[in-house]
N, C-alpha and C positions, 0 to 999 in steps of 0.2 A: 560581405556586402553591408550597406548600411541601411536596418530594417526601418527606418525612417522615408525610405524611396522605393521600398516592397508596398506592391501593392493590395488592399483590402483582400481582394482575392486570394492573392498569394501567403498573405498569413492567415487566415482562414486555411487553406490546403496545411499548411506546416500545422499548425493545431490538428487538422484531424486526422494529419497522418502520427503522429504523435499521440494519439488519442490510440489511434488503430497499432500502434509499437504496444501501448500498454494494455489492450484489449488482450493481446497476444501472451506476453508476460503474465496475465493472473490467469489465462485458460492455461496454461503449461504450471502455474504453479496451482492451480483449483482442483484440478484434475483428478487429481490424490484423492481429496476428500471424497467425493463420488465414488471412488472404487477402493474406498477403505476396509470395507467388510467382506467383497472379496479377496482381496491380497491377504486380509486377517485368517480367512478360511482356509487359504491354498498353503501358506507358511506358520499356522498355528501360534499368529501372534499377540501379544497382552494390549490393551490399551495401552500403558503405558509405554511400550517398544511404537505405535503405530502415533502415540505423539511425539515421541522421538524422530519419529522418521518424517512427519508432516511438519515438524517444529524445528527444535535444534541443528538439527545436521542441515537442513538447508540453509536455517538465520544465520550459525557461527560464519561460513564463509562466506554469506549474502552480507553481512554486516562490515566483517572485516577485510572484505575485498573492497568497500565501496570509497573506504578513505581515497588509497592508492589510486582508485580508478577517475576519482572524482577529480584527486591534483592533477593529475592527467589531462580532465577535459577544461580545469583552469588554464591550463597552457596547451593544448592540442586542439583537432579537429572534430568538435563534438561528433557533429553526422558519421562520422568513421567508427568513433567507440561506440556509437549505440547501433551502427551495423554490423560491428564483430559481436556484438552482445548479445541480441538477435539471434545472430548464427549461432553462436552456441549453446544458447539455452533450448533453441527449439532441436537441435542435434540430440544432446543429453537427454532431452523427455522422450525423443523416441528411441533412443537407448534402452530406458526405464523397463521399455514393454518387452526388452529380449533379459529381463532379472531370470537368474533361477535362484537366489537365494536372498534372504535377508541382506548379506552385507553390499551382494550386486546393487541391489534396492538402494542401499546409503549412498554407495558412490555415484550413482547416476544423480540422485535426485542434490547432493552435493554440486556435482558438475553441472545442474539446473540453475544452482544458486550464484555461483559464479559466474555464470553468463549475465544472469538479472540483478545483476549488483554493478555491470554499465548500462543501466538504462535512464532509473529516476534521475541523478544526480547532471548528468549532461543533459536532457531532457529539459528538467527544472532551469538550467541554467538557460539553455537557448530560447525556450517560450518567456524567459521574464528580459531576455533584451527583443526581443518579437513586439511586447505589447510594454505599455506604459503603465507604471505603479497602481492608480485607480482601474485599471483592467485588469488586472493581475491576477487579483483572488478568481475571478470569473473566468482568467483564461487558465489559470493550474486545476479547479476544479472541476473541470471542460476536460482536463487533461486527466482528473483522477476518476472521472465517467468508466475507463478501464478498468476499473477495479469491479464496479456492478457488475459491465458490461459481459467480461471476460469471466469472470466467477461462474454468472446465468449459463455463458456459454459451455465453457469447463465442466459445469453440473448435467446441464443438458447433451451436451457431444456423448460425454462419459459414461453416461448413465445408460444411454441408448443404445452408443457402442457396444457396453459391456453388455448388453442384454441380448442383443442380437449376433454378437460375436464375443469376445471376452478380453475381460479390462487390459490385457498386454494391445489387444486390436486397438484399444482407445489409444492408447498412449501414441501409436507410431502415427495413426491417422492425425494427431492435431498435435503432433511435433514440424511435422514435413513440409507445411505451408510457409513456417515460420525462413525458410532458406529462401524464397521466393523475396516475402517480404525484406529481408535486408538488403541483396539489391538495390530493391527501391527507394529504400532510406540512403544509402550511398550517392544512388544516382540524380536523386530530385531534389534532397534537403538542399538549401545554400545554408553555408555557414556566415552567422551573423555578426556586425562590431558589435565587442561588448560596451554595456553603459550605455548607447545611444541615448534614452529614452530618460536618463536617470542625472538630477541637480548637481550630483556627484561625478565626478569622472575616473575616468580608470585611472589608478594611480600607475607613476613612471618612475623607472632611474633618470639618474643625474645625465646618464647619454642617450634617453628619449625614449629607450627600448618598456614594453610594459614591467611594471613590477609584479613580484609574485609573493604575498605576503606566506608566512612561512606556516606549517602544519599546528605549530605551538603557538605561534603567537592569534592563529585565528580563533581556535579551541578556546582558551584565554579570553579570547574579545567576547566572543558567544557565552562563555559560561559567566563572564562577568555580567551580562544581562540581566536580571531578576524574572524578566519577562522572560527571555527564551528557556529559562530553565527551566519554569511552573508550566510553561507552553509544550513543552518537551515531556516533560514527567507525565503531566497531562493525557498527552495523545500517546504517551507510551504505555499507560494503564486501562486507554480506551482501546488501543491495538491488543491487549493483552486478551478483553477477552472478545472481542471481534476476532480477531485471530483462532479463538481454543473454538467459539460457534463455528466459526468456517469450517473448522476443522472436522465438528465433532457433528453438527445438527444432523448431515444425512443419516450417519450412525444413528443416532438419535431416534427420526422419524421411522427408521428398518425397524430398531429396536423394540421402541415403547408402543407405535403404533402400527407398524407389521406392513407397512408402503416396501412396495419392490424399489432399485435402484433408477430402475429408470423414469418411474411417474416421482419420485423425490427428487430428482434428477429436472422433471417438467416444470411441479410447483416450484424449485427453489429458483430456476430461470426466469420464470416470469416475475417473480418478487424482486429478482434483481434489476429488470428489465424495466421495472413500473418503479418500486418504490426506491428501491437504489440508487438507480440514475435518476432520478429526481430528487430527493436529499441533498446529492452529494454535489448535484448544480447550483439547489438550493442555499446550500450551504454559502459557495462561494459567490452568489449573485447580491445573495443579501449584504454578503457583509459587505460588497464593495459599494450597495447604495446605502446603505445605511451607515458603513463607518467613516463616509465622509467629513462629518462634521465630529466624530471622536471617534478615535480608532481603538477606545478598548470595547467597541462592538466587534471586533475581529474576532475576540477571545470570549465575548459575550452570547454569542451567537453558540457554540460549541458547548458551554456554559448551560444553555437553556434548553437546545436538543437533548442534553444528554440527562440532565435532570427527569427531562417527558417519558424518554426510553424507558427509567427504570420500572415502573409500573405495569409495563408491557412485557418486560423481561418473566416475569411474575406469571402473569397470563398464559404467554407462552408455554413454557416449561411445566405448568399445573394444569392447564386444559386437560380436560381427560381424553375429547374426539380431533381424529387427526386433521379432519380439513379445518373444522374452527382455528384449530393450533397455526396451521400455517395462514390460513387469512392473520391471524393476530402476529404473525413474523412479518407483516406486510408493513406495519407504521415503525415499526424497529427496525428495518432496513432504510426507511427514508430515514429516520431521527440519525441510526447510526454513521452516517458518511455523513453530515455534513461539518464535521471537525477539521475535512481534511484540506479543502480551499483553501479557508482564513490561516490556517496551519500552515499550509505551504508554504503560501502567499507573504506570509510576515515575516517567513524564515529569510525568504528572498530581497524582501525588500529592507531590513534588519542591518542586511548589511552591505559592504562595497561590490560592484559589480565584478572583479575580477575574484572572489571566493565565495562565487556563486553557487559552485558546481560542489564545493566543499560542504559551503552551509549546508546545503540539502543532504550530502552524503554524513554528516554529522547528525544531522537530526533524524536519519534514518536507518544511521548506526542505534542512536538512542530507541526509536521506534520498534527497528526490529528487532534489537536482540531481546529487549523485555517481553514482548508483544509478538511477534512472530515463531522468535524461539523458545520461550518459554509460557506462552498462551498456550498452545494445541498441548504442549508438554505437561504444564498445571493440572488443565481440565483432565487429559489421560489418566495422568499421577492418581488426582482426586478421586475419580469411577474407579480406579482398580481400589484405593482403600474405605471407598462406600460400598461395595459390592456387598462383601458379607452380611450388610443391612439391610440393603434394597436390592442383591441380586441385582436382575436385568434391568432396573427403573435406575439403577447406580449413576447411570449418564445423565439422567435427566438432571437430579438434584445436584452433579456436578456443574454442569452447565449455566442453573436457575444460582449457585454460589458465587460462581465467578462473577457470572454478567451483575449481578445487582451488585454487588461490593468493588468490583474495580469499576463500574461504572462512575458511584456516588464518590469515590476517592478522586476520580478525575474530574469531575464538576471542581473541588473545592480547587486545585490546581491551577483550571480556567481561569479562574475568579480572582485566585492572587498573582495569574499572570496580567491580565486586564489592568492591575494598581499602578503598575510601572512602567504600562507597555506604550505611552504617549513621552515619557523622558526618553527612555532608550532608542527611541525612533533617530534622537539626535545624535547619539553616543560616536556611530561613524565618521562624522563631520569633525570629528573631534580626536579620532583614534588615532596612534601611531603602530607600524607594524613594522616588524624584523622585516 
């Protein structure tokens, strides 16, 4: 259909049902972290095996499936790959809760990754022919609300679950909804023409059919950017330790200040609820009124949050009493998401409508394998060889390393993608592809 004749209503429902796919996706991937100290207890495992299992083993295949899956929804039925993707992921998490050992553990939460590795990239591509380039940032950050969202929920579900029945009960109760919802993604979505909205058109062969530029030569177009690369490296050093907190903080709060799973489980929800999803809309609202008249406010914007964060990181992590600490994780949840809008958002409009689905799954190949896989993984690493120092405080000052140091290295990234990123806006108009 051509989302140029969908009406107001009708994209509004496609955004928040896409909103509610990824709300889904970070509670099946959140989950973990809430019932890390459990699963730690019952299999006698190190930090660094349980950032392994929350990091790596889901990223590698969550990264390296998304290429394949992405060239897929350039040329296939997006609504179909993100209803198989759905199903599977939410199958595999309640898989999770019938482990009885460590490696049961890796392959579930693997076959979790897998499934969530068709969601952003056809996702990303359908909502940016849905809405027009000056919408864009507002409608993907609209779309990355799942990530607070589903986190809060993932913390909250988990924590509660596990308290009143135990962590395997979490996992099957908020894997099982997820089969309902793909259904619904099959049977509502309409699938969209690509380009409507965009100067640009979908490019053709010579006998009219669409063209499909090829895996190398997009790769190529993208890494020659100056901008998507500093953009990239960027949000892949701010995922890194956004990533190892998510991973690590509930641990954390049990730890250092002695909160049960399920009231860490309450505060970390509501922080995500409040400061989260306000950030991370933040993020994207801004830059699309403001980077009207220059667009390296796109990259400025993520540039300036992240700079504010580190201060608070500081705070955090040194607090000595537990609720001050988590009121002080409240302004570092909003600062932290709002990278991810303008981020999208540039990825998408960056380049031709028909390697849509690619850009995204490229730049979150890049995001998660540094950032997802080896975030939680780092932070882990780091607590097991601070331990002998600080014993049980080991996580804290693991945590207060990451987050201030890969924070400050991603600001400078922003800044020198910001330099370039008004030339390369044109670069597509101009590109030729295998």
């Amino acid at each position: 259909m051509n989302p140029r004749n969908a009406s107001p209503a009708y994209k509004r429902y496609v955004l928040v049902l896409l909103v509610v796919v990824y709300v889904f996706n970070f509670v099946d991937r959140t989950i973990l972290s809430i019932l890390l100290e459990p699963i730690k207890a019952e299999f006698d495992l190190s930090d660094t095996q349980l950032g392994f299992l929350s990091g790596l083993a889901f990223a590698l295949f969550y990264t390296f499936l998304g290429i394949p899956i992405a060239r897929w929804a350039d040329r296939g039925v997006r609504r179909s790959i993100i209803s198989l993707a759905v199903l599977t992921w939410s199958g595999m998490t309640s898989l999770t809760g019938l482990a009885t050992s460590f490696s049961m553990l890796l392959v579930a939460r693997i076959g979790v990754g897998v499934g969530e590795a068709g969601c952003s990239p056809p996702a990303h591509s359908i909502l940016s022919d849905y809405f027009p380039p000056q919408r864009r940032a507002t409608a993907l950050a609209t779309y990355a609300l799942g990530i607070p969202i589903g986190s809060g929920i993932g913390y909250l579900a988990g924590g509660w679950l596990a308290e009143w029945f135990d962590w395997r009960t979490a996992f099957i109760v908020v894997g099982l909804p997820g089969v309902l919802l793909a259904g619904v993604v099959r049977l509502t979505l309409r699938e969209p023409m690509r380009g409507a909205y965009d100067a640009l058109p979908v490019a053709t062969t010579d006998g009219g059919a669409p063209a499909h530029p090829s895996l190398m030569s997009v790769l190529w177009f993208m890494l020659s950017l100056a901008s998507f690369r500093h953009m990239a490296i960027g949000a892949a050093l701010h995922a890194f330790y956004g990533y190892g907190a998510g991973a690590f903080n509930p641990a954390f709060f049990v730890r250092s200040h002695g909160l049960s799973v399920g009231e860490i489980g309450t505060w970390l929800a509501v922080i995500g609820f409040t400061g989260g999803v306000t950030g991370v809309y933040l993020g994207g609202y801004l830059s699309d009124r403001i980077a009207q008249q220059d667009a390296r406010w796109y990259m400025w914007v993520p540039a300036i949050s992240t700079t504010i964060y580190v201060p608070f990181a500081f705070l955090l992590y040194l607090w000595p009493t537990p609720h001050a600490a988590l009121a002080l994780a409240l302004p570092g949840a909003l600062l932290g998401g709002m990278y991810l809008g303008p981020t999208f958002a540039m990825t998408q409009t960056l380049v031709r409508p028909e390697m849509r689905a690619l850009a995204s799954a490229i730049l979150l190949f890049i995001i998660n394998l540094v950032g997802l896989g080896f975030g939680p993984q780092g932070v882990g690493l780091l607590s097991d060889l601070l331990q002998p120092s600080f014993g049980v405080e080991s996580l804290r000052y693991a945590l207060l390393i990451t987050g201030a140091t890969f924070a400050v290295w991603s600001v400078v990234h922003y800044v020198l993608a910001a330099r370039t990123i008004r030339d390369d806006l044109q670069a597509k108009f101009t590109a030729r592809f295998d």
